[in-house]
C-alpha positions as CSV (number, residue, x, y, z in Angstrom):
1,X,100.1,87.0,101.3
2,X,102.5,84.5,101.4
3,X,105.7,84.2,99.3
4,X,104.3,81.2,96.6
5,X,101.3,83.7,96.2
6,X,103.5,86.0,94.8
7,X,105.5,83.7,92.9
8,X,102.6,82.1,91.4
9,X,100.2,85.6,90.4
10,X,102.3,86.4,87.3
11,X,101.5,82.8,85.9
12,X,98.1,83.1,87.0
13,X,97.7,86.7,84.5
14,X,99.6,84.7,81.7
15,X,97.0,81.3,82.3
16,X,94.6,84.5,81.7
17,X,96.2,85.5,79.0
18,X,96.0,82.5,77.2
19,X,92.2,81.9,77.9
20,X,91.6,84.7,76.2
21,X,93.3,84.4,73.0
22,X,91.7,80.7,73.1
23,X,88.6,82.9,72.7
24,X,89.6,85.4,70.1
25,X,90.9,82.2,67.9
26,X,87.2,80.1,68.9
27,X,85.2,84.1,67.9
28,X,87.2,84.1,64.5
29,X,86.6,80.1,63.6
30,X,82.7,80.8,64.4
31,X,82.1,84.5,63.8
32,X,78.6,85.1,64.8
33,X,77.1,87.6,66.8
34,X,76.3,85.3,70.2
35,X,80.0,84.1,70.1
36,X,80.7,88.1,70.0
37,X,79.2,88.3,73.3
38,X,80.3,85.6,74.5
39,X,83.7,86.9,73.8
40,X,83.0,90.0,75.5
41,X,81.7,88.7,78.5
42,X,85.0,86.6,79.3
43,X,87.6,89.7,78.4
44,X,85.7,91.6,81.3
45,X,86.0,88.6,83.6
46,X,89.2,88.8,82.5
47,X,89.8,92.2,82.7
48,X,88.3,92.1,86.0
49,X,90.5,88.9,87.4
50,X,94.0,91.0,86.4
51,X,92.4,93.8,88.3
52,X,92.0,91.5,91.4
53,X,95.7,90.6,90.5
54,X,97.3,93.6,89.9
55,X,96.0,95.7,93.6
56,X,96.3,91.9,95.3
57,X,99.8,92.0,94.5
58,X,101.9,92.1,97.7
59,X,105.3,91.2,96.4
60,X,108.0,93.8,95.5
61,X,106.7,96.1,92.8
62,X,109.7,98.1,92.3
63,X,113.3,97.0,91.2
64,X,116.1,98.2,93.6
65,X,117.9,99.2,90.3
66,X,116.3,102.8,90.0
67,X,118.1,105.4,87.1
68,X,117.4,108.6,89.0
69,X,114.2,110.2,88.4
70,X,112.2,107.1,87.5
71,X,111.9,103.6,88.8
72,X,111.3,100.4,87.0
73,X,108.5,97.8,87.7
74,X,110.1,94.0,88.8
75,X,109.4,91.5,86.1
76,X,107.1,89.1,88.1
77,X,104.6,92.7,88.8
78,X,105.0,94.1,85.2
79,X,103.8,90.8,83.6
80,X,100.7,90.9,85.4
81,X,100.1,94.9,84.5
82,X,101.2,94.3,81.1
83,X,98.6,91.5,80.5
84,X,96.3,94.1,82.4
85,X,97.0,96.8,79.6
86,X,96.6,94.8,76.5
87,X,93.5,93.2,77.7
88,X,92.4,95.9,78.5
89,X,92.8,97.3,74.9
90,X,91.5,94.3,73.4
91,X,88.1,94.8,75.2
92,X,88.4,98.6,73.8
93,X,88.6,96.6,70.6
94,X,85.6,94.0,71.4
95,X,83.7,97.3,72.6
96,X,84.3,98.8,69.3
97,X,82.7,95.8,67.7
98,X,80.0,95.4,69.3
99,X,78.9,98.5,68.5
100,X,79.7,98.4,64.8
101,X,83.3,99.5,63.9
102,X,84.6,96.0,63.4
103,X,88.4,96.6,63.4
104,X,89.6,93.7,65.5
105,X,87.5,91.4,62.8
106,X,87.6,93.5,59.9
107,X,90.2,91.3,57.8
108,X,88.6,87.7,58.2
């Protein structure tokens, strides 16, 4: 993978990032059970896409800076595994929904 590749993956996981919360803010304007889906269906595209972007990754995934006994992730990898884990939690959430413990749209 080439060098802009790399430099360009992280912004790729936030442009994901940002498609999805466009979703969760369109699911709480309409609030009906096909936008639910709907919903769904594009956080496991997402989640799937962040997958593709976090095992694609062929930049440096480690700083040099390493305290002894544990090593920290570079900036450019750990925003891509970051967006990785929260999505993934939000589709926990949408999951949850779905089958009828509405916590992520409990209050609106």
């Amino acid at each position: 993978m080439k060098k802009k590749e790399v430099k360009f993956m992280p912004f790729l996981a936030l442009l994901v990032d940002v498609v999805t919360a466009a979703f969760y803010f369109l699911q709480l304007k309409v609030m009906s059970q096909p936008m639910f889906i709907i919903g769904l269906i594009v956080q496991i595209v997402a989640i799937l896409a962040l997958l593709v972007l976090s095992f694609g990754y062929r930049g440096q995934r480690q700083s040099r800076w390493r305290p002894e006994g544990y090593g920290y992730m570079t900036i450019r990898y750990g925003i891509i595994i970051v967006s990785l884990v929260v999505n993934a939690l939000v589709l926990f959430l949408y999951i949850l929904n779905q089958t009828g413990n509405n916590i992520i749209f409990s209050s609106f």
